[in-house]
Wavefront OBJ file of the C-alpha trace (Angstrom):
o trace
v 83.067 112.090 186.943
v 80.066 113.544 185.045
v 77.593 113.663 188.479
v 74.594 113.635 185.824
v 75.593 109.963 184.380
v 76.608 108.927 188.195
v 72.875 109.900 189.245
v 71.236 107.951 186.442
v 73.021 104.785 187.512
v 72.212 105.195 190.745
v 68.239 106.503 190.440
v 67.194 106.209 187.322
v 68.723 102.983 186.729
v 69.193 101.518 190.578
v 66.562 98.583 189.991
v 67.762 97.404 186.470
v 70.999 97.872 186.331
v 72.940 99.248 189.659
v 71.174 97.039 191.661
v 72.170 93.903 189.758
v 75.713 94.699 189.531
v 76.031 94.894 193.370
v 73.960 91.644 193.593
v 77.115 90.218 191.120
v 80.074 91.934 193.243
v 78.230 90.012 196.147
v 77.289 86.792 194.949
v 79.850 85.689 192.814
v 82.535 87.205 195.328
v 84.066 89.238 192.340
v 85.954 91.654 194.082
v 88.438 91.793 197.121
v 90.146 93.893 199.375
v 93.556 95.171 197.713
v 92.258 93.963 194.117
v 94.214 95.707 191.013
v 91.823 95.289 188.335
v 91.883 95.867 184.749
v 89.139 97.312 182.685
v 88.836 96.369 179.385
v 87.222 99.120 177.452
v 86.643 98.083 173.524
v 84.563 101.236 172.674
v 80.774 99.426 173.301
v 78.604 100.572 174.937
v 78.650 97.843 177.629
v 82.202 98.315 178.643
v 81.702 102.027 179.273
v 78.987 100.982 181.716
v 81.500 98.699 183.124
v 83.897 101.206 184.017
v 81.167 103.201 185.531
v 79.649 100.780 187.291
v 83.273 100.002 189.104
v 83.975 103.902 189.757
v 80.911 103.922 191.344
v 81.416 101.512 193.247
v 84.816 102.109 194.608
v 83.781 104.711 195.547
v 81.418 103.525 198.488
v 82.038 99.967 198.896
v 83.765 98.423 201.625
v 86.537 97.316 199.814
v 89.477 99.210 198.803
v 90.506 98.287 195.177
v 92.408 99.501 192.119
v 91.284 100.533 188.844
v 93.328 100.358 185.257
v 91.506 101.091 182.308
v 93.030 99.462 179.193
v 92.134 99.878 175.638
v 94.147 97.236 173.370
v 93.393 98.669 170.225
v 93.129 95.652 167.794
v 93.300 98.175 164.541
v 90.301 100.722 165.066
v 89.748 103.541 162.644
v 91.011 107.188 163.276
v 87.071 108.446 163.599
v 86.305 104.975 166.130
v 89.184 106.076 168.309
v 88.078 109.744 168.988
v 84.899 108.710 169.370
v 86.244 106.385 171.967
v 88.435 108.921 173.665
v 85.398 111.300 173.552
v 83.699 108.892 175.611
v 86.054 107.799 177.758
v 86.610 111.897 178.577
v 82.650 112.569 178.993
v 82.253 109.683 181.297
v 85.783 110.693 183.031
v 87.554 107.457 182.117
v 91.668 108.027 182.234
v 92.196 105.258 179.292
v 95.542 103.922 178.445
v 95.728 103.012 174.952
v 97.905 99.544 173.770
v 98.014 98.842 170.237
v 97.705 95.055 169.447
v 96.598 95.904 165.457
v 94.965 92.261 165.490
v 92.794 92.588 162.525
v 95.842 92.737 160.944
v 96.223 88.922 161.154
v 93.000 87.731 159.292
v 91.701 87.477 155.623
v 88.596 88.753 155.629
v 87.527 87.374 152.868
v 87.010 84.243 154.151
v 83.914 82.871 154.558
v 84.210 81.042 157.661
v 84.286 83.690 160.809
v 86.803 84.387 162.340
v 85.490 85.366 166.362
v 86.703 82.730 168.527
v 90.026 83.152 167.293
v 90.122 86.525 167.246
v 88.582 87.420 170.676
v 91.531 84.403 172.016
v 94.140 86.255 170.892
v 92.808 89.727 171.754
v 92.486 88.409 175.613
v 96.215 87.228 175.578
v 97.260 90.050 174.716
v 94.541 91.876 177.525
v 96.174 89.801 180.148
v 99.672 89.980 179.148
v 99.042 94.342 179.491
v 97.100 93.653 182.783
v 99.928 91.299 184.471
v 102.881 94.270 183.613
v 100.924 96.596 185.249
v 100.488 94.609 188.416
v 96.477 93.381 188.199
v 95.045 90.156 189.378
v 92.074 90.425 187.897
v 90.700 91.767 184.260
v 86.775 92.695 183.847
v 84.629 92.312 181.096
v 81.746 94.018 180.167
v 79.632 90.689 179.084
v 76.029 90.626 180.463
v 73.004 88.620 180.827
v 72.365 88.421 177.492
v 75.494 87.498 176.319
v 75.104 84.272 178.899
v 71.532 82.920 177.315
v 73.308 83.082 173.689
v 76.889 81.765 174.624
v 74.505 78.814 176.000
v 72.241 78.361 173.163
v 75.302 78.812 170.565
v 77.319 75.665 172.478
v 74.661 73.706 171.960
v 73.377 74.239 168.616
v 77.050 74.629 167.009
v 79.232 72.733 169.142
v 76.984 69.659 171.075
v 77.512 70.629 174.615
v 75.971 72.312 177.231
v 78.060 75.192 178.672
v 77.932 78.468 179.475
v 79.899 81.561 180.682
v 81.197 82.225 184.127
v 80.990 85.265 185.954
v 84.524 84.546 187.353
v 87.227 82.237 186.254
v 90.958 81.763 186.936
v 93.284 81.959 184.255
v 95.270 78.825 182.853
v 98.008 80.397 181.353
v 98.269 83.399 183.921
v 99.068 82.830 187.570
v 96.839 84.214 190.227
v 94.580 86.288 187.517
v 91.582 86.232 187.407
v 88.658 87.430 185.197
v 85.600 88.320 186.245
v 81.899 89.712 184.651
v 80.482 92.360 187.096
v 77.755 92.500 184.243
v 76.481 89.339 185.309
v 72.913 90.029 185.746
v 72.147 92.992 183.009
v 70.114 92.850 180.559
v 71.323 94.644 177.153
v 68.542 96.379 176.811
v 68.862 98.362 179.786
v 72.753 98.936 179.013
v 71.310 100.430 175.668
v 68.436 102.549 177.790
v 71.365 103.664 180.021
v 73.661 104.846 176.900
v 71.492 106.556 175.284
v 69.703 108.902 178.174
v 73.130 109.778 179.031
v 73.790 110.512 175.564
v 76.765 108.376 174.957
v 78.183 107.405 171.792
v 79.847 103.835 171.559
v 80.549 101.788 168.528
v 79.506 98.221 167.748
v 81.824 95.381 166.433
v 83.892 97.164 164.208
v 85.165 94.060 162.018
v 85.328 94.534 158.636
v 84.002 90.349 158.412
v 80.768 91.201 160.333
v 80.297 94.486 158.799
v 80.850 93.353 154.893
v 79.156 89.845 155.384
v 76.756 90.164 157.915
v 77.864 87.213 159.049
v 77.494 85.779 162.932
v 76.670 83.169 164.618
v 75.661 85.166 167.699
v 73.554 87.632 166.160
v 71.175 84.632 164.322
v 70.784 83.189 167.911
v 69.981 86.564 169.388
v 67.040 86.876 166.626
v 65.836 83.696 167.509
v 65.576 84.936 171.445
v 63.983 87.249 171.056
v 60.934 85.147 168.653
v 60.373 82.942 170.964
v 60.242 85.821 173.906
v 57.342 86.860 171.802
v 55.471 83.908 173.004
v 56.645 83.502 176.069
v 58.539 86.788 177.884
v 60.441 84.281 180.627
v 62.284 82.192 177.968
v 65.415 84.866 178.561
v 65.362 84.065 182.663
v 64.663 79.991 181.843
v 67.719 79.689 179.726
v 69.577 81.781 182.513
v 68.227 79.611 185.390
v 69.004 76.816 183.580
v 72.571 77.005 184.096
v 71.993 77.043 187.617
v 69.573 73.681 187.790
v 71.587 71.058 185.615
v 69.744 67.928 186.887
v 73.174 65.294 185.895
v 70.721 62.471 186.934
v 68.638 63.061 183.195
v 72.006 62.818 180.942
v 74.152 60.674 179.625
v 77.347 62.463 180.377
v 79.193 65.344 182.614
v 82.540 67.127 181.859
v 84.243 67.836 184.604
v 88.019 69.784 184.823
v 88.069 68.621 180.861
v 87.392 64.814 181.681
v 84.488 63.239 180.073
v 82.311 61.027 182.208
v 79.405 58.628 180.172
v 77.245 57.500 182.673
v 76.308 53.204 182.367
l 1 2 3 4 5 6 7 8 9 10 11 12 13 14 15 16 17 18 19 20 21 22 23 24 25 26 27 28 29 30 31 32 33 34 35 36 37 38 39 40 41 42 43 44 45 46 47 48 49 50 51 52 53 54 55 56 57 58 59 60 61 62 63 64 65 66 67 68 69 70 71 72 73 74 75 76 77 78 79 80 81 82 83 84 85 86 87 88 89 90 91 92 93 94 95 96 97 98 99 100 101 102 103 104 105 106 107 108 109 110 111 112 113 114 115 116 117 118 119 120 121 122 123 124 125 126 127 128 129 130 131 132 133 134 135 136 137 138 139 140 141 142 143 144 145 146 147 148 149 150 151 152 153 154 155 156 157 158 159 160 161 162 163 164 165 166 167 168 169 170 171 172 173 174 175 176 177 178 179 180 181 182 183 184 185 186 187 188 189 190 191 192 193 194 195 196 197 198 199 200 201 202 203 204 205 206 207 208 209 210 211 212 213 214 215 216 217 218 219 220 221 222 223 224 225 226 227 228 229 230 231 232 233 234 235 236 237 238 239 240 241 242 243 244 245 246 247 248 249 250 251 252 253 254 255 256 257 258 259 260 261 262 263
């Protein structure tokens, strides 16, 4: 491990990001004692994070846990995955490579995106890799940011309220789990992080996004980050909100995929 990038995370970078992903481990009970978890590293920047946030951490906590760290390549260029392995060397990361070749299956000339779909498939194949080599739980990089905007994007595109969990059990896996040590990081400290530590990590490399500049995601980001302009809590009031649904101001609750009006 490169004792340089270890000391940023936990100095430099203790209060926004270190800090927070402790406060994730402990209070969405993420991790437990003889844990075999999978690391899904996709060649962003907030998945190598990931992984070094959980060396770290194995390292001194309290729990004794397992590590696999799992690349399913879904079709990456030559250069994107020697930049990746670069990467994954410099932050000493011992990646296992699994070739998926995903992209493969859409037309990207379509006009209508293709993300859900993709990312779906992309996690079956994730768990189906994770459960040969004996894990019960897979972690993804996702972060504070991507929370606010999955909830904003439900709403706006899809009429319902609902976010992202920082730990769910699978329904088509038994006993795995996945879980977001990320939780509570904001991406602009992940980027701060990357780049003092001078680490090189691609974005979405989809020829859709990257042709098209197309995305739901990215249009709701934008609009985040006007209105944070105006008022710099909007980020933590969309979090918080998550955690103060009042059910006694709506007209109707899903719960385990039942829909409830109220009278």
């Amino acid at each position: 491990m490169d004792n340089k990038i270890e000391k940023s995370l936990v100095k430099k970078y203790k209060r926004e990001i270190y800090s927070k992903f402790i406060n994730a481990i402990k209070d969405y009970e993420l991790i437990d004692e003889g844990d075999r978890i999978a690391i899904c590293i996709s060649g962003g920047k907030d998945s190598y994070l990931l992984a070094e946030c959980m060396k770290v951490f194995q390292k001194h906590s309290k729990y004794k846990y397992e590590l696999e760290f799992i690349l399913m390549n879904p079709g990456y260029s030559k250069k994107d995955l020697i930049q990746i392995k670069d990467a994954c060397e410099k932050l000493n990361i011992p990646l296992n490579i699994y070739n998926n070749f995903v992209f493969k299956i859409f037309d990207f000339k379509i006009k209508k995106s293709p993300c859900f779909l993709c990312s779906k498939i992309r996690r079956g194949y994730l768990y189906n890799k994770a459960k040969q080599l004996g894990c019960n739980k897979i972690a993804l990089g996702h972060h504070f940011n991507d929370v606010i905007e999955t909830v904003l994007m439900n709403m706006f595109y899809n009429g319902i309220y609902s976010g992202m969990l920082p730990k769910i059990k699978s329904d088509n896996f038994k006993d795995m789990e996945l879980i977001r040590p990320l939780y509570l990081i904001k991406e602009e400290d992940i980027i701060s992080w990357a780049k003092y530590n001078d680490i090189n990590y691609i974005n979405c490399v989809c020829e859709m996004l990257k042709e098209k500049d197309i995305g739901k995601r990215k249009e709701v980001k934008q609009l985040i980050s006007k209105l944070k302009e105006e008022n710099k809590n909007i980020d933590i009031n969309i979090f918080r909100s998550l955690e103060n649904v009042n059910v006694n101001t709506v007209n109707g609750i899903i719960k385990d995929n039942k829909k409830n009006k109220r009278m």
